[in-house]
C-alpha positions in Angstrom: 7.1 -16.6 -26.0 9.0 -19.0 -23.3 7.1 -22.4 -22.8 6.5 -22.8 -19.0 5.5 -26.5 -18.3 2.5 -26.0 -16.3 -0.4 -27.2 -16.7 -2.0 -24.5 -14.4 -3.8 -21.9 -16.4 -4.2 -18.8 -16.0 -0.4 -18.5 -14.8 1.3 -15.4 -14.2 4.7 -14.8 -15.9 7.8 -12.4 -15.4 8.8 -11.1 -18.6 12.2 -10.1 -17.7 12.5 -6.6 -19.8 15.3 -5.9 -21.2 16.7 -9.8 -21.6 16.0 -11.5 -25.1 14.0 -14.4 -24.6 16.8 -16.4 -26.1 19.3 -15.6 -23.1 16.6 -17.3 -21.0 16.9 -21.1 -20.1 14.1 -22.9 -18.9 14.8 -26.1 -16.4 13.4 -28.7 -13.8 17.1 -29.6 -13.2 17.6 -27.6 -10.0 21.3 -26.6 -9.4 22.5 -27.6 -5.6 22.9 -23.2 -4.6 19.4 -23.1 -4.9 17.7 -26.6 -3.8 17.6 -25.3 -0.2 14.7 -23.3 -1.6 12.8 -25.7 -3.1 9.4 -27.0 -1.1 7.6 -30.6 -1.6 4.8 -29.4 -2.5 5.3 -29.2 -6.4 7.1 -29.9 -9.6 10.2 -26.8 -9.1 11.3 -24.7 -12.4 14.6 -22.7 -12.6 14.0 -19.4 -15.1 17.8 -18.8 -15.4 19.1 -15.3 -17.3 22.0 -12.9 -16.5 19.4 -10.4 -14.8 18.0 -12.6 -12.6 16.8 -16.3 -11.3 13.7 -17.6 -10.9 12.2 -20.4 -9.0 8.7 -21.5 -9.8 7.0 -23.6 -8.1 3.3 -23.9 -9.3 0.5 -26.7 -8.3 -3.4 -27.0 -8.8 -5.8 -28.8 -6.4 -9.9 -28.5 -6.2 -9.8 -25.2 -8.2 -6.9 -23.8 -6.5 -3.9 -23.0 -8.0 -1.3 -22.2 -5.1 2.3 -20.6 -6.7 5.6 -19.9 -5.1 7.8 -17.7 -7.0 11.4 -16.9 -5.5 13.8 -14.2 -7.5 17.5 -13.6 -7.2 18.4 -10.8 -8.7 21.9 -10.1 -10.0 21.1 -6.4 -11.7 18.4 -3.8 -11.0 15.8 -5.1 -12.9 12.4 -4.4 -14.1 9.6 -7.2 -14.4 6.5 -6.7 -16.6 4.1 -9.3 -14.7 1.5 -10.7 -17.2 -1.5 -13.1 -17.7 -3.7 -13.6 -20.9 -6.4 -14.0 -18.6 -7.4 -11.7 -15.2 -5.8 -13.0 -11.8 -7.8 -13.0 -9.1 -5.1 -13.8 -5.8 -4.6 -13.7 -2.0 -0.8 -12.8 -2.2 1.8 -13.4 0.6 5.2 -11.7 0.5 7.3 -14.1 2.0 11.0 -12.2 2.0 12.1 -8.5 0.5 10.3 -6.1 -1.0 9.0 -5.2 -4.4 7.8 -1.7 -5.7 5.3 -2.2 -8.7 3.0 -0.5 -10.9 -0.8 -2.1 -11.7 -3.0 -0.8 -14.4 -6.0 0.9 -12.9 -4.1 1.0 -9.4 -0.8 2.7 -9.5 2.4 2.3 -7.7 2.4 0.1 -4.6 5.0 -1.6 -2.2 4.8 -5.3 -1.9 7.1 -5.9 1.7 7.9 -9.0 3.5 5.3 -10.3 6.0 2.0 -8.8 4.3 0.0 -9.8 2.7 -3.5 -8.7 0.2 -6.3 -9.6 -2.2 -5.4 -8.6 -5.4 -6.7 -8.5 -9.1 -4.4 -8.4 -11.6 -5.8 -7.5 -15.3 -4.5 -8.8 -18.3 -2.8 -5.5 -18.9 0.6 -4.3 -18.5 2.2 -4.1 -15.2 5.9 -3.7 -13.6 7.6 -4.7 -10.6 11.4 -3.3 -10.0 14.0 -5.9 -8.3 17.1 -4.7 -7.1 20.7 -6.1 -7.6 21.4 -8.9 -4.8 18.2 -8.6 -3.5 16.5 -12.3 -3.2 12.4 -11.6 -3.0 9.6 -14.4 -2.6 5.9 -14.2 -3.3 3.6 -17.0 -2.8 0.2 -16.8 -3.9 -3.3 -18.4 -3.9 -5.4 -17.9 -7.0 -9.2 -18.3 -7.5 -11.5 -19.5 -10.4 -14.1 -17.3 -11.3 -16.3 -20.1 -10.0 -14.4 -20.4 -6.9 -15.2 -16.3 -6.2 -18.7 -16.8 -7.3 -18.8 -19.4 -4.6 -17.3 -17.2 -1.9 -18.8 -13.7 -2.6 -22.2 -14.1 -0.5 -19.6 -14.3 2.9 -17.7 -11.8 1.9 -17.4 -8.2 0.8 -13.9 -8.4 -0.3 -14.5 -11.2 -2.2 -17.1 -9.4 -3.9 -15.0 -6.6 -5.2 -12.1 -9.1 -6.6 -15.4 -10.5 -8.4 -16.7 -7.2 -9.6 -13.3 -6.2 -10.6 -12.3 -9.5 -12.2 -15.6 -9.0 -14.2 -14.8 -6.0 -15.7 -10.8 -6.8 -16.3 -9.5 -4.5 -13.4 -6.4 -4.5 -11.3 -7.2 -3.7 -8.0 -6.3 -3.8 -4.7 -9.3 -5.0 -2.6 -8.0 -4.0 1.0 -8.1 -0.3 2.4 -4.7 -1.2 3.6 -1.8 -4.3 3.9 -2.8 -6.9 6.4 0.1 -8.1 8.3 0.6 -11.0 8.8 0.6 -13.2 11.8 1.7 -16.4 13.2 -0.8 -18.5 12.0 -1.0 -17.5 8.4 2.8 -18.6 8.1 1.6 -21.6 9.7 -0.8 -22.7 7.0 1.9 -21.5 4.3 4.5 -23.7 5.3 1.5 -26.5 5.9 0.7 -26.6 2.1 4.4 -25.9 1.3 6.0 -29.1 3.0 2.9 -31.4 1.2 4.8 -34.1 -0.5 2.4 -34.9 -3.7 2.9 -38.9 -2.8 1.3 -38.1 0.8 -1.5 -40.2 1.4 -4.2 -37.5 2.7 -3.1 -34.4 0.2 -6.2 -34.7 -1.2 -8.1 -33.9 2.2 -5.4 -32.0 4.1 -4.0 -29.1 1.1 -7.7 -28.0 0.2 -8.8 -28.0 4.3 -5.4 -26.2 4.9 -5.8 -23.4 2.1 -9.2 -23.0 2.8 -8.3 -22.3 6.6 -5.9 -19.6 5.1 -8.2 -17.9 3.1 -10.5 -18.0 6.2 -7.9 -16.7 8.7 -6.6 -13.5 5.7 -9.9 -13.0 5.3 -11.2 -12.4 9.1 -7.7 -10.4 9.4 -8.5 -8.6 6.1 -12.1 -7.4 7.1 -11.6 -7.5 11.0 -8.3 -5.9 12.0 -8.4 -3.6 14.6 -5.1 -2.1 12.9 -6.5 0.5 10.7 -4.0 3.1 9.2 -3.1 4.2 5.9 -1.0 2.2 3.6 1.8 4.5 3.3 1.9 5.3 7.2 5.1 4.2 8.6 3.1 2.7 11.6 2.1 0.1 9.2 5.6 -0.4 7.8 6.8 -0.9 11.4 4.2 -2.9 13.3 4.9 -4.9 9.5 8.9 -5.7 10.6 8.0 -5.7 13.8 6.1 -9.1 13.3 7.9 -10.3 10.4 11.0 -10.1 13.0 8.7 -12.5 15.7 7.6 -15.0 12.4 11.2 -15.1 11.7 13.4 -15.8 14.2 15.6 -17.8 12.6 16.6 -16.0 9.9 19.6 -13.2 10.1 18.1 -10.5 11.2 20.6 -7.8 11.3 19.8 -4.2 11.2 21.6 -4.2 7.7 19.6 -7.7 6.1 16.6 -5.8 7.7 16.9 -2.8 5.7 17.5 -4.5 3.0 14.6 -6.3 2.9 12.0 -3.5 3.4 14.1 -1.3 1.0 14.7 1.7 3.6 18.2 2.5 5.1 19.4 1.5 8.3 18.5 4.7 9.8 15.2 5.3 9.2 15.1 1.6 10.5 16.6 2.2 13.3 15.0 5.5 14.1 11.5 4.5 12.8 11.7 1.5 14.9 12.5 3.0 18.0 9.9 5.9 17.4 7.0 3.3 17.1 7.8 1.0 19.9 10.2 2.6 22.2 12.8 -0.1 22.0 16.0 -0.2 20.0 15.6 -2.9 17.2 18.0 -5.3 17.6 17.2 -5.1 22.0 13.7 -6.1 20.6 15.6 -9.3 18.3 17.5 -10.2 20.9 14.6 -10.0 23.6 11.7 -12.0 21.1 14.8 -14.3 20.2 15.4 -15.5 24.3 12.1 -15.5 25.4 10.9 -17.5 22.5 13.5 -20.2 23.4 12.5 -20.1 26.8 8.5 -20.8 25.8 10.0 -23.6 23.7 11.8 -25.4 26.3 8.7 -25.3 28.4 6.1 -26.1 26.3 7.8 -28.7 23.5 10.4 -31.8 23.7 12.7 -30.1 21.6 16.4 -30.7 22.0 18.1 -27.4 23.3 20.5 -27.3 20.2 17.3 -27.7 17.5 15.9 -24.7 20.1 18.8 -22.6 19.5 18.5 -22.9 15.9 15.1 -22.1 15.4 15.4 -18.9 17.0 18.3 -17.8 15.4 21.5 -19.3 17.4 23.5 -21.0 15.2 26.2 -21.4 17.8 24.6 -23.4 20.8 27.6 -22.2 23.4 26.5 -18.2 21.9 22.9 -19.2 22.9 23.7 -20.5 26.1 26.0 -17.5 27.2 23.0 -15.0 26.1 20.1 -16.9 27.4 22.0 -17.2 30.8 22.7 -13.6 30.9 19.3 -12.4 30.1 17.5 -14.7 32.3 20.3 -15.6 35.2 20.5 -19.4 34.6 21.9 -21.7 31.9 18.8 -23.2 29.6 19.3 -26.6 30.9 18.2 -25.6 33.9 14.7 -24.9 33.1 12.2 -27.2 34.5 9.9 -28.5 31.6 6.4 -28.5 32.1 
């Protein structure tokens, strides 16, 4: 079995099926294509095969031990996620979508900007990637200590105890939460901690304990209840993944792709749940963002543009001043 150089136990791995494990290269030598991925926070390690790329990126602090996995796929693949030990995790799909199957759960979609409380058993499981598709997951996972901590303040927390107790996979939520601004917030928080920084110590735990508060109120307050194969969860799910997002490409094409439906039931779906074409809705959260940015920040009008997904600043200026009458340098800042 591969050697993975963390010191983090348990860790889950991706046994690449189908892929001897000598055709597998293990490496902290990170080639430049994928660096842009790479966060402070931790020590990164390439998985490198034919099938598929992975990018680890795996740290423990007070207990916690908070992973970032990102896959590029090159073929249609299946993983067999495993763990000698049960998993007990509040997981966060970052980008794409995965399909898998869990012992004592069943099959289950794993799409961009949701998020659950899962435990995984020590048993086999499998999670299909599809050729070009690039997926990331990042996770938090709890001691046993950690849970027995936690349980008396919440019920969820109780049931990933139970369940971890008896070896279970298991879903803890009724259905996905969806995640909202704040959560990405906090993730990108802990993600851009360079280890050297003075106050990691104080700020990661504080900032991962906030998360686990805020999934956790969203988790067992929502006021969004509705089944988790309803496409009214799938769309108010893109729907705030698109706002969280902003400056990504967000094309009704790169969109499909990453939710694994095609363009037409995108489009359709869309536009059935919120009576607004798609890409009138990008185009509309995109301006109108900017705007609230130039108001309420010092940001340069270029940086602006960027962020919301204007890579051109003469493009942004031409749409902003068409949607709202008047070039963005005109706006008065508070």
């Amino acid at each position: 079995m591969l050697s993975y150089p963390f010191s983090t136990k348990p860790h889950m791995r991706f046994i690449i099926k189908g892929v001897p494990e000598e055709e597998i290269t293990l490496t902290t030598e990170i080639p430049l294509q994928y660096r842009p991925h790479i966060y402070p926070y931790a020590q990164a390690i390439l998985e490198e095969s034919a099938a598929v790329s992975i990018i680890h990126q795996v740290m423990q602090i007070n207990g916690f031990t908070v992973c970032n996995h990102i896959f590029f796929a090159r073929k249609n693949i299946m993983l067999a996620p495993y763990s000698a030990e049960p998993v007990s995790a509040l997981h966060f799909m970052m980008k794409g979508s995965i399909r898998c199957e869990l012992a004592d759960v069943g099959s289950l979609w794993l799409r961009a900007g949701q998020f659950g409380f899962f435990n995984v058993s020590n048993a086999s499981h499998k999670a299909w990637l599809e050729k070009g598709g690039v997926y990331e997951s990042f996770h938090i996972d709890f001691t046993r200590e950690q849970l027995l901590a936690l349980a008396p303040y919440s019920d969820l927390i109780k049931k990933l105890l139970d369940k971890s107790e008896k070896n279970q996979s298991a879903y803890v939520m009724p259905s996905a939460g969806i995640m909202i601004n704040r959560l990405y917030e906090l993730i990108n928080e802990i993600r851009q901690t360079f280890p050297s920084y003075k106050m990691k110590e104080l700020e990661l735990p504080a900032n991962i304990s906030l998360l686990m508060a805020n999934a956790l109120k969203d988790a067992e307050q929502s006021s969004i209840s509705v089944p988790a194969n309803d496409d009214t969860l799938l769309f108010t799910t893109i729907h705030a993944y698109i706002l969280n997002n902003l400056s990504r490409e967000l094309g009704n094409v790169e969109i499909a792709r990453d939710y694994n439906i095609s363009v037409s039931k995108l489009k359709t779906g869309y536009k059935k749940v919120y009576a607004e074409s798609l890409q009138s809705f990008v185009r509309r959260a995109r301006l109108e963002t900017a705007r609230e940015l130039i108001l309420t920040t010092n940001l340069t009008m270029h940086k602006i543009s960027e962020m919301v997904g204007y890579g051109d600043y003469g493009n942004f200026s031409r749409r902003y001043r068409a949607y709202f009458g008047h070039p963005p340098s005109e706006v008065v800042r508070r």
